[in-house]
Every structure is written in structure tokens, then in C-alpha cells.
N, C-alpha and C positions, 0 to 999 in steps of 0.2 A: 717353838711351835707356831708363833702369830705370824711369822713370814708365808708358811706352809699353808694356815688355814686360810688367812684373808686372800692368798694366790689364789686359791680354789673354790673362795665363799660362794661364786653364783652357781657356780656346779655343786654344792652341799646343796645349796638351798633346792635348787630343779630336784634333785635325790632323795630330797628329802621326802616326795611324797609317793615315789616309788615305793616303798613295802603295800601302801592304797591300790595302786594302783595293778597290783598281781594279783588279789583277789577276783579280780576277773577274768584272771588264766588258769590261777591255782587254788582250786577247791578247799587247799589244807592252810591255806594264808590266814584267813578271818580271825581263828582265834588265838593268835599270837599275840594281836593286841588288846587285850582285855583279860581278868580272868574273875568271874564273877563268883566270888568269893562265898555270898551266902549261902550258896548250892550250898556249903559243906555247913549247916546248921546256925545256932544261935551265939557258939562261942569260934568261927571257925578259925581266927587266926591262932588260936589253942588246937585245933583237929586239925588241919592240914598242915604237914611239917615243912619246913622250909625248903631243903634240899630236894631235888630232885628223886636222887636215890630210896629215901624217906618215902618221898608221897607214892613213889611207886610199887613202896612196899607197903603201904596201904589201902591206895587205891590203884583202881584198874590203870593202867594209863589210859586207856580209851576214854575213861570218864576225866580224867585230867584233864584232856585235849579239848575235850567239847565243852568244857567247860570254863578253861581259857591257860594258858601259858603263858602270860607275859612276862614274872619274873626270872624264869628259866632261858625265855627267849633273850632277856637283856643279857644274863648271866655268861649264855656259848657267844653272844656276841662281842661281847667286851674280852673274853678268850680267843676269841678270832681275829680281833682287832690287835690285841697283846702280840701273836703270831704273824700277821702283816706288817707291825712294824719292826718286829725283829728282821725279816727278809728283806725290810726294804720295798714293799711293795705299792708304789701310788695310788694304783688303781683299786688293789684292795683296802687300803688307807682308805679313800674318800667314800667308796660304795659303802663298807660297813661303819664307820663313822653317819655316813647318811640314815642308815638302816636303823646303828644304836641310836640316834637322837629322836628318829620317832617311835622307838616304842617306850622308849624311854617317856617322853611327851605322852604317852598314853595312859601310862600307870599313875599319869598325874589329874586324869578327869575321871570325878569320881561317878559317875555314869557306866563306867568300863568296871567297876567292880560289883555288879548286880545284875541277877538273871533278869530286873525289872530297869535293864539298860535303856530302853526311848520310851520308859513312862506305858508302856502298852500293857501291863497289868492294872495299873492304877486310872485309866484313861487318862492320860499325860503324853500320848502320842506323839511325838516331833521334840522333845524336851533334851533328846540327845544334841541334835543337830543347835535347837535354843544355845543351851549351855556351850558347847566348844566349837560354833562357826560363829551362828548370829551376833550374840554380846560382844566376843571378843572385835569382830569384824566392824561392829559400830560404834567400838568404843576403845578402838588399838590406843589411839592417839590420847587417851587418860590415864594409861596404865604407865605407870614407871620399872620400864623395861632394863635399867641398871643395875642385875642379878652380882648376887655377892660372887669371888674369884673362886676359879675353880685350886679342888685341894685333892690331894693322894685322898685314895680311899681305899684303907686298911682291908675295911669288909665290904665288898660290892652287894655283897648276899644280903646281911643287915640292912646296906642302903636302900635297895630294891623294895626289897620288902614293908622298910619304916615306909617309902612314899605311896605303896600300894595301902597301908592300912589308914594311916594321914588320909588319902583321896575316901576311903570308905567310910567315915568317921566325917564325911560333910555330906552324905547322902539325903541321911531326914532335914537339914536345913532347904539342901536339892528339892526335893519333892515337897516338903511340908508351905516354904515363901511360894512353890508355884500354885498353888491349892489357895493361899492366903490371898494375891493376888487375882485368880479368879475369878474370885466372889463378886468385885469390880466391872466384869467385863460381861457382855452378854457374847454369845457363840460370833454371833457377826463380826463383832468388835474385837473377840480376842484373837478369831482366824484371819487369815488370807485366805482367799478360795483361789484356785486355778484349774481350768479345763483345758484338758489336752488328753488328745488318745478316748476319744468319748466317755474318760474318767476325771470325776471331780479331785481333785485333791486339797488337802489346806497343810498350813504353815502358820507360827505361829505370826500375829502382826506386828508391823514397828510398835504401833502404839503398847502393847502389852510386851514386849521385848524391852523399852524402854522402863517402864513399869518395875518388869521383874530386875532389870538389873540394877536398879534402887538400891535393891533390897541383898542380890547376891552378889553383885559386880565388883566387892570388896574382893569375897572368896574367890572368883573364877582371876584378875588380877594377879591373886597371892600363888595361885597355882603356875600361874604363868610367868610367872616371876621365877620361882621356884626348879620349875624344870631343866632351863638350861644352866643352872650351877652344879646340878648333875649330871645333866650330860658332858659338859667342860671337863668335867671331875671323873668322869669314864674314859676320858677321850688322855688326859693327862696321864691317869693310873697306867691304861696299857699302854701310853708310851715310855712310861718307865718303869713299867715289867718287861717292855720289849726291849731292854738295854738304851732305852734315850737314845736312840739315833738321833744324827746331826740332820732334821729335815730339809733344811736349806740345800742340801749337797744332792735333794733329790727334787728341787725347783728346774724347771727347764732354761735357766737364765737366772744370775745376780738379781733382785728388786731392784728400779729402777728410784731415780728422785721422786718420781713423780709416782713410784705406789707405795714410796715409805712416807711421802706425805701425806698421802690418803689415809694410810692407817693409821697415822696419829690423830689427824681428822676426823675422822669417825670414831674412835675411841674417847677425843675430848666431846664429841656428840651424845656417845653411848653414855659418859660419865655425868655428862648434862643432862640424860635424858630429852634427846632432842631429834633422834634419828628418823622419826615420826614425822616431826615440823618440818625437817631437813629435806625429806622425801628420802634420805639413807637408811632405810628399811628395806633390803634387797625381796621379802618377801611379800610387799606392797605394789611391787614392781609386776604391769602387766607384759602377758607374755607377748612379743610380735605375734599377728596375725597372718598367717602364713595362708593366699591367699588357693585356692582348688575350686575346682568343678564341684558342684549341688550336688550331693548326694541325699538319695531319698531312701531312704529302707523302709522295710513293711514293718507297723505297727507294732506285731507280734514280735521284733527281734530288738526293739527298744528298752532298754536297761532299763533297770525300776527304779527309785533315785532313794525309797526310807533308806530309815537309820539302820531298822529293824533287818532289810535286805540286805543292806551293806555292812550288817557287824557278822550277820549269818552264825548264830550261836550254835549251833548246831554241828557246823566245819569241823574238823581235827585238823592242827599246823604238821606243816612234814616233820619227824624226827631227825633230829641231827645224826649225824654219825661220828658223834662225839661219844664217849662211853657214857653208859647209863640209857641208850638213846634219849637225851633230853636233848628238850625243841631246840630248834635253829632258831633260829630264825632263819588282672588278667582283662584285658580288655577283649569284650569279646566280637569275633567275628561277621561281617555284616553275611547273610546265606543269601542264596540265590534260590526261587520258590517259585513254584506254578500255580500262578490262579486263575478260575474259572470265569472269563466276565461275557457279558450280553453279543460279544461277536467271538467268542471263542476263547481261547486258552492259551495266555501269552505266560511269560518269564517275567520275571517281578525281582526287585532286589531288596530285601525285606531288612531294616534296621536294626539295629540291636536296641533292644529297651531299654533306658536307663533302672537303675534300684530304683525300688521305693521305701522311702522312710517312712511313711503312714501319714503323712501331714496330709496327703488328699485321699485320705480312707477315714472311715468313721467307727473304727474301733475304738477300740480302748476310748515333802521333799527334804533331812537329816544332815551329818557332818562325815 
């Protein structure tokens, strides 16, 4: 399988944050990545049954939905993935592989198991975005990213589920060191402020970013560490549920000297913990800048950037059409015009207006 994947790693990587990025096509997207567990009481991993089948025979599916899907959503996709590689399929190889490793990555920040997901019940507003962009992003290069091998996994269902309860079972340390920390800062000190769209908004600061991750930067690490030995380990199981296909035979071309010395390369990097120093982090890697014309849009059609908006609790994920339904996962024309002026009424050839993005209007940030 290492031939297969590292041929493919910067296309995994770019895909990877594809499932993100269809929530802004698909209304039923949001909550496949989370599922906020305490909706269902004081004992819930006791009241909500693990299977699909289960929970739907005790709750509505409707309320399943909106209240999140995640381990169901890993669950049809690691079965999907199981059936791609039985076909033989590359494309669907890589897409759902990309797919499983992020929701997988979700079930692992324990933010996504709570209806109080960005702190907006507790006033902890932005505390989503803190925890799984800010820390890790300022602090990649301290983490020891050399994740134990990936292993068959007998129970996917078991698995799923143990890293959804694991992520829930570090929440009061979540919320509690951010309250603890605090106490320290006064509102100035612990926000960012930013004006745009004739609204203020804040973020948490470096200074208090640095701060808290003192104090959690152990946990959020351990999680990260943590996630991609199950995804490996998803990725492994259905390819040998899918009969072990020979993947190399589905490489467009033999490996070359020169990419099977790379991957030992990076592999004695990764085992170093060094991928970081190295700049071989392909997820550190900025995208080219792909140069176009200015566009301006109006104000009012500017995406909102919380956490809160972009986890949208509320959504229901599409149904699979797997049994049970459990979750899946013009340029315009220049006109010719008649105006009126001080010696009479000529023909005028009137331009097309560019968009406006609101930057010269005076209307009107998470992970």
C-alpha cells in the first residue's frame, strides 16, 4: 500500500479538506462531523446505542442527524472504501480515503462532542477554532507526529466509538484550563479585535493562545498523534476486506529511483520526527497562488467565518443509501444606451460593472 499512497499523498492531502468544504453547497454536510453526544443526557454513551439500527429504533433519525453522525458517517465509509478496493477503483480509492481521514480527524477533537461545541453557552466563543486550528498551527513543529503503525481492526464500530468517548472525557479539562487561564487576561489582552464589514469581531490572542496551550498543548498533541493510526488502520482493514488488491498494478507507471528514495526519506524523517524541520509536511505546504482579476462582492454575500456557522448544529447529513439509511457520509455584455445631455440625446456605450465584494460599502473568526 506505501507505493499507492505516497504516489498519491498531495492529492490525499488537497482532499482532505474537501468534506469542509461542501458544506457550502450542502446543507445536510455539517453534521457528519461531530456528534454532540450530551444532547442524549448524563449517562449518554449508556443511552445512545452504538449501531445505527439501534439508535434509530430509539430515536427519531431526525434527531440523530441534527445532532451529529459522525460515527456512522466513518462506519458506511470505511464500507465504501472496503468496495473500491475490491473493483479496483483509484478514484474512488483516493476521494473516500480522503473523506475517511477527515472525519475520522473529527471524532478525535473533543469540541465536536458537545452541543456547547465553540464555548457559546459558557461564553468561550472562538474556543473551537483555539483548540483545533490556532494551538496546533503554532505549535505543529513541537508535536511528535511519529503515530504508532497502522493494524487490522477487527471492530471498526468499537473503534469509532472508543475515540468518540476518549475525545468527550477531555472536555471539562477543555473548558475548565480555558476559564483557569482567563482569570490572567483582561478582555483586551485575551482578544484580537478585527473590523471588517462594519462589524467588530475578536479571536482569541497569541498571547493567551500561547498561555493556554501550557496548559492543554499536551492533550491537543496526544490527539493528533492519535488520529492518524486510525485512519491507517481504516484505510488498511478495507483494503483487506477488499481482497488485498495488488495496488501498484493500479499506479500509472513502475516508482521511479528517484520516488522510492523519497519515501524512504521521509519515512526515516517521519521516524525521526523531523518532517516539520525538514519542511516534509506536505500539509504546511502553501497552495500556488493562482493569479485573476479583483473581484468585489456585496457585503451581504460574504460568508460568515465562526465556528458556530461553520459547524451549523442544526443541519441534518444526507442518508446513505446503504440499508438502515445510515449517514454517508459569464462575463457580461457591454449595452448600448440613450442619454439625455445639454445639446440633446446621443448613444452612449454603457460598461458593465464589475461585482462588488463590500470592501467599499460600509456594512457589515473558528476551525
Amino acid at each position: 500500500m506505501l507505493n499507492f499512497y505516497f504516489h498519491h499523498l498531495k492529492e490525499l492531502v488537497k482532499k482532505s479538506t474537501a468534506a469542509d468544504e461542501r458544506r457550502a453547497t450542502d446543507p445536510q454536510e455539517a453534521s457528519k462531523h461531530f456528534i454532540h453526544i450530551d444532547h442524549y443526557g448524563e449517562d449518554p454513551f449508556n443511552v445512545l446505542p452504538k449501531t445505527w439500527d439501534k439508535a434509530t429504533a430509539k430515536f427519531p433519525a431526525d434527531t440523530l442527524r441534527k445532532y451529529g453522525t459522525v460515527p456512522w458517517v466513518v462506519l458506511d465509509l470505511k464500507e465504501r472504501l472496503t468496495e473500491a478496493f475490491r473493483n479496483r477503483d483509484t478514484t474512488a480509492i483516493i476521494n473516500l480515503s480522503a473523506d475517511l481521514g477527515h472525519y475520522v480527524a473529527d471524532a478525535y477533537v473533543p469540541l465536536n462532542t458537545t452541543t456547547n461545541f465553540d464555548g457559546q453557552l459558557t461564553n468561550q466563543e472562538g474556543i473551537h477554532s483555539l483548540w483545533d486550528a490556532k494551538l496546533p498551527e503554532r505549535n505543529i513543529a513541537k508535536y511528535k507526529l511519529n503515530s504508532e503503525e497502522a493494524k487490522y481492526v477487527k471492530d471498526p464500530l468499537a473503534a469509532i466509538w472508543k475515540a468518540v468517548q476518549e475525545s468527550y472525557g477531555f472536555l471539562g479539562a477543555t473548558f475548565d484550563i480555558e476559564e483557569e487561564v482567563s482569570r490572567k487576561y483582561t478582555t483586551e489582552t485575551k482578544y484580537s479585535f478585527s473590523h471588517k464589514f462594519g462589524k467588530t469581531r475578536r479571536s482569541y490572542s497569541d498571547a493567551f493562545a500561547d498561555a493556554y496551550h501550557e496548559k492543554v498543548g499536551g492533550m491537543v498533541a496526544y490527539r493528533l498523534k492519535q488520529a492518524p493510526t486510525l485512519v491507517a488502520s481504516l484505510w488498511y482493514t478495507a483494503w483487506k476486506d477488499g481482497g488485498s488488491p495488488d495496488l501498484d498494478k493500479l499506479l500509472p507507471h513502475e516508482p521511479s529511483k528517484d520516488e522510492r528514495d523519497q519515501l524512504v526519506a521521509d519515512l526515516d524523517l517521519w521516524n525521526d520526527n523531523q518532517l516539520v524541520a525538514q519542511q516534509r509536511l506536505l500539509a504546511l505546504e502553501k497552495d500556488k497562488v493562482v493569479e485573476r482579476p479583483d473581484q468585489i462582492n456585496a457585503a451581504r454575500e460574504m460568508p460568515a467565518a465562526s465556528a458556530i456557522e461553520q459547524l451549523g448544529a442544526t443541519a441534518q447529513p444526507k442518508a446513505s443509501t446503504e440499508a438502515a439509511a445510515a449517514p454517508t457520509a459569464a462575463t457580461p455584455e457591454k449595452a448600448k444606451v440613450k442619454a439625455k445631455t445639454s445639446t440633446g440625446t446621443v448613444k452612449q456605450k454603457a460598461k458593465p460593472k464589475k461585482a462588488d465584494d463590500g470592501w467599499g460599502t460600509s456594512s457589515g473568526s473558528g476551525w
